[in-house]
C-alpha positions, 0 to 999 in steps of 0.5 A: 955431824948430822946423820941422815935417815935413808928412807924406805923404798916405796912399796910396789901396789898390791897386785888386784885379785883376779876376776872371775871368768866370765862365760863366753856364752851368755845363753849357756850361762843363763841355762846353767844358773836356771837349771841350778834354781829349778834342781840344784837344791834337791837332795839325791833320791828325793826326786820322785819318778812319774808313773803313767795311767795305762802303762805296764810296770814291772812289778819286779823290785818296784818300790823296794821293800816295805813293812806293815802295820804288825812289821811285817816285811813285805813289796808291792809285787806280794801284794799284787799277786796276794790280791784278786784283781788289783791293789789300791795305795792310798798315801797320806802325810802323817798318821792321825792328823786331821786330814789324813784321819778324814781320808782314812775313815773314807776309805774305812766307809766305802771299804765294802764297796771298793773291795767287791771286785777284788781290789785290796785296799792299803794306806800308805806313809813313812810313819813307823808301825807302832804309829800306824797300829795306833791310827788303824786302831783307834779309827777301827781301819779295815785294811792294813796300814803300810810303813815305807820310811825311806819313800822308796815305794811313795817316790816310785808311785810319784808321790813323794815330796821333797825333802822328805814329806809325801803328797796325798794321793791314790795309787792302782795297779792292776794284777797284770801290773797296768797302771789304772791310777797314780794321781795327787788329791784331797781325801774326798778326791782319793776315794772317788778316783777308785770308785769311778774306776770301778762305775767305769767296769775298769777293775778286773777286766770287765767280765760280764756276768755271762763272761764270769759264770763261764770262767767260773765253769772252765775253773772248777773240778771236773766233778763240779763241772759234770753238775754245771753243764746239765744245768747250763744246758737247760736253761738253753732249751727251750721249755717243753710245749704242752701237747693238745690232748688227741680227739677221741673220734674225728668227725667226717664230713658225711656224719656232720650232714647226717648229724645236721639233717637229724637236728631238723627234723626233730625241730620239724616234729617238735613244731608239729607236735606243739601245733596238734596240741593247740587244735585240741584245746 
């Protein structure tokens, strides 16, 4: 007898995987996915914040705290109060590159200038100290070379650039923490930006010169200011007026006929003197 097989039953389809959900919202999804485009690949804390010219920053904490060139552990604020009028952050990519040696030996050749009204002029990178010291040695740099490695200060001036590099620009602040410049630009471009601040009378407060001196007064000891005052008030005054020397005899009217009438008749005596002499002859 022949054995039948039962055959195996069918197996039941796969169940299809499921779908995605489909935003019920078109236009929200659009924004969602431009918003992803435009930040979604920024890591955290690269972003840089954006300083405005003619605001008033706290200087207070701003930008954390950052080395020097020798490794010393010093912030923006310190720098501010150890300046006369202002401090300049020129920043630069990367130490001893091409273009970050041209805008350094710039700043290096207009130094004298920039820093006659009181400015304090730094360069500013994520380089470490010891490559800062061998660029401000080798290009015999002037002013200080600033390490800000993490980017917090470059990111807080609006100079940073994602995800880690920095943008070449130039930074002013005055003593009172106003902003007077936070700008990108080339390494010509960065130079001039603090020197037309300064053809525009915009660093240290515009005193005049009269302003200056008068300040200058009020600041000094009093001893100092016993030898100003005597020395101010004379070039108030008026120089003194030479006096006409008195006349010794003040001619009257009577002495000025008799004085006349005596003149004509020596004039008549002459003449008849001369006229008997030729009847001699």
């Amino acid at each position: 007898m022949v054995e039948l097989r039962k055959r195996k039953p069918a197996q039941e389809p796969a169940a299809p995987p499921p779908s995605k959900k489909t935003s019920s919202n078109p236009i929200k999804s659009a924004v969602e996915k431009a918003k992803a485009a435009v930040g979604g690949n920024k890591p955290n804390g690269t972003t840089a914040s954006k300083v405005t010219v003619g605001e008033t920053i706290s200087l207070d904490g701003f930008g954390g705290e950052i080395e020097t060139n020798e490794g010393a552990t010093t912030s923006l604020k310190k720098l501010v109060d150890e300046s006369t009028n202002g401090v300049v952050l020129f920043t630069y990519p990367k130490a001893s590159t091409p273009g970050c040696t041209t805008q350094a030996c710039l700043f290096r050749d207009a130094y004298t200038h920039l820093t006659s009204t009181g400015l304090s002029i730094f360069g500013l990178s994520t380089d470490s100290p010891k490559a800062n010291t061998t660029f401000k040695t080798k290009q015999s740099l002037p002013y200080p070379l600033l390490c800000d490695p993490s980017g917090n200060l470059i990111s807080a001036i609006g100079l940073k650039k994602a995800p880690k590099g920095t943008t070449r620009g130039v930074f002013v602040v005055d003593k009172s923490g106003k902003v007077l410049a936070a700008e990108p630009g080339g390494p010509q471009a960065t130079v001039d930006v603090v020197a037309n601040l300064i053809k525009e009378g915009k660093v240290g407060g515009g005193l005049t010169t009269a302003e200056a001196v008068k300040t200058a007064a009020e600041e000094a000891p009093t001893s100092a200011k016993e030898d100003i005052a005597p020395a101010a008030a004379a070039t108030d005054e008026e120089p003194p007026k030479m006096e006409e020397p008195p006349l010794e005899h003040e001619v009257s009217k009577e002495d000025a006929e008799a004085a006349n009438t005596a003149a004509d008749v020596a004039d008549s005596a002459a003449k008849l003197d001369g006229d008997a002499v030729k009847s001699t002859e």
